[in-house]
C-alpha positions, 0 to 999 in steps of 0.5 A: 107179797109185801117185804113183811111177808116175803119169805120163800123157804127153800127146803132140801128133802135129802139134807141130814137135818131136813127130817125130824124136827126141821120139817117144812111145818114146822119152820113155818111155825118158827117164823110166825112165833116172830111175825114173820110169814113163810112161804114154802116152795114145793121141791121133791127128792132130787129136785134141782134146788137153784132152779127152784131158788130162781123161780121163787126170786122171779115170784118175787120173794123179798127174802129167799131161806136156805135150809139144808147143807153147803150144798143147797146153800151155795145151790141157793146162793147162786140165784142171788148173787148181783141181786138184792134179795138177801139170803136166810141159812138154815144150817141144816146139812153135816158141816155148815161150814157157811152157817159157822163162818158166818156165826149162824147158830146151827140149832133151828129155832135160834137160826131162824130168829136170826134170820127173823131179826138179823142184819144184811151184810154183803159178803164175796163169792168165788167163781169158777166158769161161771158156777158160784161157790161159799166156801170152797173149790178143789180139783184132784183127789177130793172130787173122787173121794166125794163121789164114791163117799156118796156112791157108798155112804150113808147118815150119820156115823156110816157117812164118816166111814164111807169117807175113809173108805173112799179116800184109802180107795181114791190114795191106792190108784195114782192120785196125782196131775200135774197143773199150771196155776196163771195169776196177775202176778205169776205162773206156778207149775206143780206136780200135785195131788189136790188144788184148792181155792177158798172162798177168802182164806181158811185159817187151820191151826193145829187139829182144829177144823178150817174156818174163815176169819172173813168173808169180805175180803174179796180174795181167793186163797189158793191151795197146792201141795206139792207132792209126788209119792204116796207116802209123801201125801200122807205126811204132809196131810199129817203135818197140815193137821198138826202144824197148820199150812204156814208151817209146811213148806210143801204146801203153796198159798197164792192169794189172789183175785183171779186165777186160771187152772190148766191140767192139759185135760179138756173136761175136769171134775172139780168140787164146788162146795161138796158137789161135783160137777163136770167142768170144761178147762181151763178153770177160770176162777175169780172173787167177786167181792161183796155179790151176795147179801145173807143175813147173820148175826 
């Protein structure tokens, strides 16, 4: 392959958008209306999606597109990351949140124009025991919430209402560990429902989703609310909606580079851009600035 007509197309079978007209024939048809060529790679349903993203790079891709949800984009993205091949995104999942951060349009003809015609920029992404994550980790209530949510949920608007059931279910046992956050510069002890780290810092103002001003900033913006009852979490989750982080005072920011996570348990679940995955603690979390180059606009 030549760096012309050197784009592998990771598809993910299972993603919300990957059906209709986001078939695999289809996208191929998209880049050639920009004289681009595009190969597929084969995955099946269920396939693992990183592994099929480092053999295409081992092929010798010049480009490797992503086109799926945050999951199979971060799943991508880290067979990349310290290398030069850059990223294309197809938004193709429920909430990209990637994609939007980054000013990818999430109708695919226009995302794959701008991975036909866009700009490499070199962009952060965190780490946590080795494992790359986009947007963000998070340990505590929401890997249980994830995992019943798929264990119960479907597309589209049942999805949503597996998420709700999940969380009341997840709220009405015990949700709560206590954690100690060690950082260059101090240590934290919290009694606390959810830690989450951000890949650079969310920006949340009012009822408006979180999104990220920059993904270049080489930080890691660290989360921890600082409840103990039940009926407490639900009123700071309240107030983060209605007054953003910064105006609640129950809710730590640590802005960091490093961090290291201990909770006295030996294996965690944690969250790693919507996935859960079983990891050993402690959690040790880093920024690496600038290890992946993606294409936007």
């Amino acid at each position: 392959m030549n760096d012309r007509d050197g784009l592998a197309l990771v598809l993910n079978p299972g993603s919300g958008g990957a059906s209709g007209e986001a078939t695999p024939e289809r996208v191929v048809r998209l880049f050639e209306e920009h004289g681009r060529e595009a190969r597929v790679v084969p995955i099946g349903a269920g396939a693992d999606i990183g592994a099929a993203a480092r053999q295409a790079v081992e092929d010798g891709c010049s480009v490797l597109v992503a086109g799926g949800g945050d999951g199979t984009v971060s799943a991508a993205a880290g067979a990349l990351v310290g290398t030069t091949v850059p990223l294309g995104v197809l938004p193709l999942g429920t909430l990209n949140h990637f994609a939007k951060d980054l000013g990818i349009p999430l109708e695919l003809a226009e995302a794959v124009g701008v991975v036909a015609r866009g700009r490499v920029r070199e962009v952060d992404v965190g780490e946590v025991n080795g494992r790359i994550f986009l947007n963000n980790s998070s340990l505590g209530v929401y890997p249980r919430i994830v995992e019943l949510r798929s264990r119960h949920g479907g597309r589209g608007p049942g999805k949503w209402i597996a998420a709700l059931w999940a969380t009341l279910a997840v709220l009405r046992r015990h949700p709560f560990l206590t954690v100690r956050i060690r950082t260059e510069d101090e240590e934290v002890v919290r009694r606390t429902p959810f830690v989450f780290v951000g890949n650079n810092e969310y920006r949340m103002t009012g009822l408006h989703p979180a999104a990220r001003e920059s993904l270049d900033r080489g930080v890691l913006a660290v989360y921890v609310m600082d409840a103990t009852r039940r009926r407490s979490l639900l009123r700071l989750g309240w107030d983060v909606l209605r007054l953003g982080p910064d105006g609640v005072g129950e809710l730590d920011l640590l802005r960091v580079t490093e961090a290291v996570v201990e909770t006295g348990r030996s294996n965690l679940k944690v969250a790693l851009d919507g996935e859960v995955a079983g990891l050993a603690a402690p959690l040790r979390y880093r920024s690496r600035a600038g290890a992946l180059r993606v294409i936007a606009v």
